[in-house]
C-alpha positions in Angstrom: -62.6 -50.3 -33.5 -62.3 -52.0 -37.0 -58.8 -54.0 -37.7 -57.8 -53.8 -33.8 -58.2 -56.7 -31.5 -60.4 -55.9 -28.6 -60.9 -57.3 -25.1 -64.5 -58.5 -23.9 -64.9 -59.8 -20.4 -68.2 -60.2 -18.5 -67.6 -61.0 -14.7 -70.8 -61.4 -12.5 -70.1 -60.3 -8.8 -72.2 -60.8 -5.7 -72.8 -57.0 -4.6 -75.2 -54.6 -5.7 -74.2 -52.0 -8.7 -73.7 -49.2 -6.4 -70.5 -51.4 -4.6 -69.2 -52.1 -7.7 -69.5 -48.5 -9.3 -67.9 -47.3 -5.7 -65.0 -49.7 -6.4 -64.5 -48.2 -10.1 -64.6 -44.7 -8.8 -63.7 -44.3 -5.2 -59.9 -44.0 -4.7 -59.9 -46.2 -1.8 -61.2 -48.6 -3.6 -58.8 -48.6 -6.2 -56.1 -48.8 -4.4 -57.3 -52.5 -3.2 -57.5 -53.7 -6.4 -56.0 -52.1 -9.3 -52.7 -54.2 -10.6 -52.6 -57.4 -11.3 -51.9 -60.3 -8.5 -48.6 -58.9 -6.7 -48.9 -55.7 -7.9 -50.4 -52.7 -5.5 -51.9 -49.2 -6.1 -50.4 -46.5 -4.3 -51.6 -43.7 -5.6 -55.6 -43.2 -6.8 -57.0 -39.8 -7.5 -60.7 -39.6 -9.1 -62.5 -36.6 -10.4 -65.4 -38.8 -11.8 -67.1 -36.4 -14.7 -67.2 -36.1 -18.0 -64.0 -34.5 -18.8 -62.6 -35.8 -15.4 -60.0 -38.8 -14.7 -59.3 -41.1 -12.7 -55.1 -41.5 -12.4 -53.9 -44.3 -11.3 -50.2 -45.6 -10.2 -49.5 -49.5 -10.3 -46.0 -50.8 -8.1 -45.0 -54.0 -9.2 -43.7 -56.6 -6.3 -40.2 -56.6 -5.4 -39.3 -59.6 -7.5 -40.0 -57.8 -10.3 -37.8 -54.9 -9.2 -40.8 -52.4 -8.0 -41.0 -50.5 -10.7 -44.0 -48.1 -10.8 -46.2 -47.5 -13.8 -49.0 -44.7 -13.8 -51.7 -44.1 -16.1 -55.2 -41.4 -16.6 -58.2 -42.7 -16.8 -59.7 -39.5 -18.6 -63.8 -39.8 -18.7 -65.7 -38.9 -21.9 -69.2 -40.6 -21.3 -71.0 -41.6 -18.2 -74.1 -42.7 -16.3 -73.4 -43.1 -12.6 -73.7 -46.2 -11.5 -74.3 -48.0 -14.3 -71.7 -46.5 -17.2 -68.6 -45.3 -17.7 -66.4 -44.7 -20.9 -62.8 -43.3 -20.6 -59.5 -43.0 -22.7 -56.6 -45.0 -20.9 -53.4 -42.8 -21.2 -50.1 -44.3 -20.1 -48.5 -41.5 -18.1 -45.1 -40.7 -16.2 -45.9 -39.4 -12.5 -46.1 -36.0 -13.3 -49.6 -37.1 -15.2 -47.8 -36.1 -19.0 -48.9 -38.7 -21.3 -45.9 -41.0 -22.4 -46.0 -43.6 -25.1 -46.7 -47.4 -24.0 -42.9 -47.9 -24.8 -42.0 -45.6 -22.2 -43.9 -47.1 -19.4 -42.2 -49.9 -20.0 -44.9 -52.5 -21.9 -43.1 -54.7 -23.5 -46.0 -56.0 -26.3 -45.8 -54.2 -29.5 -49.7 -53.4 -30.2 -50.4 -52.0 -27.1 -52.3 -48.4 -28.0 -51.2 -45.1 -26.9 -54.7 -44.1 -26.1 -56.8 -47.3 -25.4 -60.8 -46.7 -25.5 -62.4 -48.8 -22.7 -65.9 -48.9 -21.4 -67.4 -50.6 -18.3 -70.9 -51.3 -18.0 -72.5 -52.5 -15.0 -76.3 -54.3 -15.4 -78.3 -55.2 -12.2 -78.8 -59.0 -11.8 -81.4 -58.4 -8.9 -81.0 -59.6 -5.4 -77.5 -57.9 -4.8 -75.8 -59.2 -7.9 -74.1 -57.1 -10.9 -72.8 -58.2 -14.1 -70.0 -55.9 -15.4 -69.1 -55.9 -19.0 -65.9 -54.6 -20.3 -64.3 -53.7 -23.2 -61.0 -52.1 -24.4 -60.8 -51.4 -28.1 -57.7 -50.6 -30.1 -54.8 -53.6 -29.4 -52.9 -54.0 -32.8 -52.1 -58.0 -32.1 -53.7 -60.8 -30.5 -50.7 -60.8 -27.9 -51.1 -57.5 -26.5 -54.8 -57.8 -26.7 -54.1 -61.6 -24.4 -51.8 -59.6 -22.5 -54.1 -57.2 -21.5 -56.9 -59.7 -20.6 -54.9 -61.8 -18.4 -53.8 -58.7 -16.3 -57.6 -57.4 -16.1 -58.8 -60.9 -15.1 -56.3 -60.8 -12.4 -57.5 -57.0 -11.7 -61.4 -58.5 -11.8 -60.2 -61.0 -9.3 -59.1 -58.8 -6.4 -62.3 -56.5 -6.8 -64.1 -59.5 -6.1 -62.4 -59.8 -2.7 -63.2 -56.5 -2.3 -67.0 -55.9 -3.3 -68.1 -59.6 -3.1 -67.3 -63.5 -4.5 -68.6 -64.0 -8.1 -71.3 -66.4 -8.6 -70.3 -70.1 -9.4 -70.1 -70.8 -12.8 -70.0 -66.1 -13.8 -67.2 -66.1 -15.2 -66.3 -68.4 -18.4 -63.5 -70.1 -18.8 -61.9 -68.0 -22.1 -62.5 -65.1 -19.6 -64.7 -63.4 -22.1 -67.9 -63.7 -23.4 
């Protein structure tokens, strides 16, 4: 989106496409790593189709008081296994959208309805290179903010679906 700042990571993991598409759709799967570290998944739902979601719940660790946030994934292009485009929703448990505010962000920028996109490229021999990007922050913080908790995400589906590569992921964690 023009005038927003937008997150771009690239993250290279050691398991075919498929895995990696499973662990973007399958709730099973995102339950192991949705939330950043400390954080879990409870709930996952999918209905993976154009006009479909995927809802998610995130708990955060006692320390932080284990509050819960929820959010819709809700689908409006894909290309099973190797695209998928969605609007991210911020939502109380009920599934009602609810402003960022509400859910308890506290970065001003963050956008009501965020436009993301994942796109998963074959490396050959087992290997996938997942692109992602979520357009529409209104400040560099949130925009940071943002990265650093889907870095940490990226991190525990790599436990899950397979180690990245030495040397896949760049040390700005973007491309």
């Amino acid at each position: 989106m023009a005038g927003t700042f937008d997150v771009e990571v690239s993250r290279d993991f050691a398991a075919p496409v498929e895995r990696v598409w499973a662990a973007w759709t399958e709730p099973a799967d995102l339950r192991r790593w949705w939330g950043p570290a400390g954080f879990t998944c409870p709930r996952a739902e999918a209905d993976v189709r154009v006009g479909g979601r995927i809802a998610v719940t995130m708990r955060a660790p006692e320390e932080w008081g284990g509050f819960e946030q929820h959010s819709t994934w809700t689908i409006t292009d894909l290309d099973a296994p190797r695209h998928l485009r969605y609007v991210f929703t911020f939502t109380d448990a009920a599934g009602t959208a609810i402003t960022p505010e509400q859910a308890g962000i506290p970065a001003e920028g963050v956008p009501e309805r965020g436009e993301h996109e994942v796109r998963l490229e074959d490396l050959g021999e087992g290997r996938t290179r997942l692109h992602m990007r979520e357009a529409g922050y209104g400040t560099s913080e949130s925009r940071d903010m943002s990265r650093a908790g889907l870095e940490q995400c990226l991190d525990k589906m790599a436990a899950l679906v397979g180690r990245p590569d030495d040397g896949a992921r760049d040390p700005g964690g973007h491309e």
